[in-house]
C-alpha positions as CSV (number, residue, x, y, z in Angstrom):
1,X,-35.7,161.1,-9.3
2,X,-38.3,158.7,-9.4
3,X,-38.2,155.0,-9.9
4,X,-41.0,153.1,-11.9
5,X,-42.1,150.0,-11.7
6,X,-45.4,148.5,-14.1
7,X,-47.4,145.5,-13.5
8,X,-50.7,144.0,-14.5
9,X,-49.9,143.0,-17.6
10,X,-50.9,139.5,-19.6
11,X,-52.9,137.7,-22.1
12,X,-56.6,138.9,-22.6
13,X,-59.1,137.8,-25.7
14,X,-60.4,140.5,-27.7
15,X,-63.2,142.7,-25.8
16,X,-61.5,142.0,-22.8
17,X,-60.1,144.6,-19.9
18,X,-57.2,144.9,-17.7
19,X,-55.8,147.1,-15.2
20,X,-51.8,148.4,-15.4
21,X,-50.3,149.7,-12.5
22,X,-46.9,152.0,-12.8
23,X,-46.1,152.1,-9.2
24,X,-43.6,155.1,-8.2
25,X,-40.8,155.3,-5.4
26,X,-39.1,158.2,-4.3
27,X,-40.7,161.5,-3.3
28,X,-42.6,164.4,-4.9
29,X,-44.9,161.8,-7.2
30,X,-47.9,164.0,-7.5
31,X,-45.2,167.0,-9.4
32,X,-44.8,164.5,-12.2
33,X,-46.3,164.6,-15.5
34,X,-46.8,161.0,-16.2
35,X,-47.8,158.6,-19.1
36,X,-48.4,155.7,-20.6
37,X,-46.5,154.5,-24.3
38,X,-46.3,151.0,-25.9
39,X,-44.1,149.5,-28.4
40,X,-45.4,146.8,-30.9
41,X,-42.9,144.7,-32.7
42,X,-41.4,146.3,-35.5
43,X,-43.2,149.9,-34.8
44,X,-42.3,152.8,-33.0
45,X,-42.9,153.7,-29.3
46,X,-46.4,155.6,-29.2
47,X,-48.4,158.2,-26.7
48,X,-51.0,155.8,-25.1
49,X,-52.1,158.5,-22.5
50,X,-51.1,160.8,-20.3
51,X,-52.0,162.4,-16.6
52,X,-50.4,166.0,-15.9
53,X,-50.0,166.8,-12.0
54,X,-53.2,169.0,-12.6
55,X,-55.1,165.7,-13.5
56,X,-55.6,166.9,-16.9
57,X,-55.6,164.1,-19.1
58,X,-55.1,163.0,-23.2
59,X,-55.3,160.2,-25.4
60,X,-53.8,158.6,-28.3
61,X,-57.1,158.7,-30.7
62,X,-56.9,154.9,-31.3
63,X,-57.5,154.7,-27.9
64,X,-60.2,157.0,-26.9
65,X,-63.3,156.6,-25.3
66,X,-61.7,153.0,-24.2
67,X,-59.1,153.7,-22.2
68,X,-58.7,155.9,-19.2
69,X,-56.0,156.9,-16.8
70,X,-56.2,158.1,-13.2
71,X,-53.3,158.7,-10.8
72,X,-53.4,158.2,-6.8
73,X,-50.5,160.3,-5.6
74,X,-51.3,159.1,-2.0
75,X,-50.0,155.4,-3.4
76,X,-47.4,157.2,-5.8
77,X,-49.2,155.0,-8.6
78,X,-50.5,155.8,-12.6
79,X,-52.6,153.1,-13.6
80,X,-54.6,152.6,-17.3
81,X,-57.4,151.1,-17.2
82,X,-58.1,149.4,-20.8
83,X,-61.2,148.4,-22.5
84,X,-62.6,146.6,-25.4
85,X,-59.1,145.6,-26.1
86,X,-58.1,144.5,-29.9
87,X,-55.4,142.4,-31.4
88,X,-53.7,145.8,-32.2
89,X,-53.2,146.8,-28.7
90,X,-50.8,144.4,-28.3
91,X,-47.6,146.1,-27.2
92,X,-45.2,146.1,-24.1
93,X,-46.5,149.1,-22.1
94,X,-44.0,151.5,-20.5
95,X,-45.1,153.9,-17.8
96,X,-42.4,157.4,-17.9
97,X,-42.5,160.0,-15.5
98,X,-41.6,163.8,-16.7
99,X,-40.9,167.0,-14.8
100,X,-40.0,169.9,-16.3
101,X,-37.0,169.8,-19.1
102,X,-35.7,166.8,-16.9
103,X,-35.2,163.6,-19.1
104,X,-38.4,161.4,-18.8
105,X,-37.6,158.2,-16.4
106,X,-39.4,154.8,-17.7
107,X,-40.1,151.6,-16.4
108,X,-39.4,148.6,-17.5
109,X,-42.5,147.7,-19.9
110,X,-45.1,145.1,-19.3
111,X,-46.2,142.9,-22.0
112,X,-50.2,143.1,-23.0
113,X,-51.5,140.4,-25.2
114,X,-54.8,140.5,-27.2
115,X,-55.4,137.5,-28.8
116,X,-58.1,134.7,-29.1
């Protein structure tokens, strides 16, 4: 089973970009489905986007065409690059890692920040 670890997060004014990084230990990383989810205060955890072992790829629509995810399985690593952030992407970011009918394994969050 994997372990997860995400980083990169922070404050950012609107139209801004940052990087996460969900770094991965154990073996087997490039069999895992893996994803990205946030959590605003008060709402439910959402489907950011997603990388299957394949490399195919899908978005929440609030995020598309601003937002992209790539995986490196020779650093064991799922990042998210984001772009033109708004206010309403504020939201501690969890990274989860899925194989099969497994349960999903998730990191701890990192907090992202839009504001001016």
């Amino acid at each position: 089973q994997v372990r997860l670890v995400e980083s990169g997060g922070g404050l950012v004014q609107p139209g801004g970009s940052l990087t996460l990084s969900c770094a991965a230990s154990g073996s087997s990383f490039s069999i895992y489905h893996m994803g990205w989810h946030r959590q605003a205060p008060g709402k439910q955890r959402e489907l950011v986007a997603a990388i299957g072992s394949a490399f195919s790829t899908n978005y929440a629509d609030s995020v598309k065409g601003r937002f992209t995810i790539s995986r490196d399985n020779a650093k064991n690593t799922v990042y998210l690059q984001m772009n033109s952030l708004k206010p309403e992407d504020t939201a501690v970011y969890y990274c989860n890692a899925r194989y099969g009918v497994s349960p999903a394994t998730w990191g701890q969050g990192t907090q992202v920040t839009v504001s001016s």
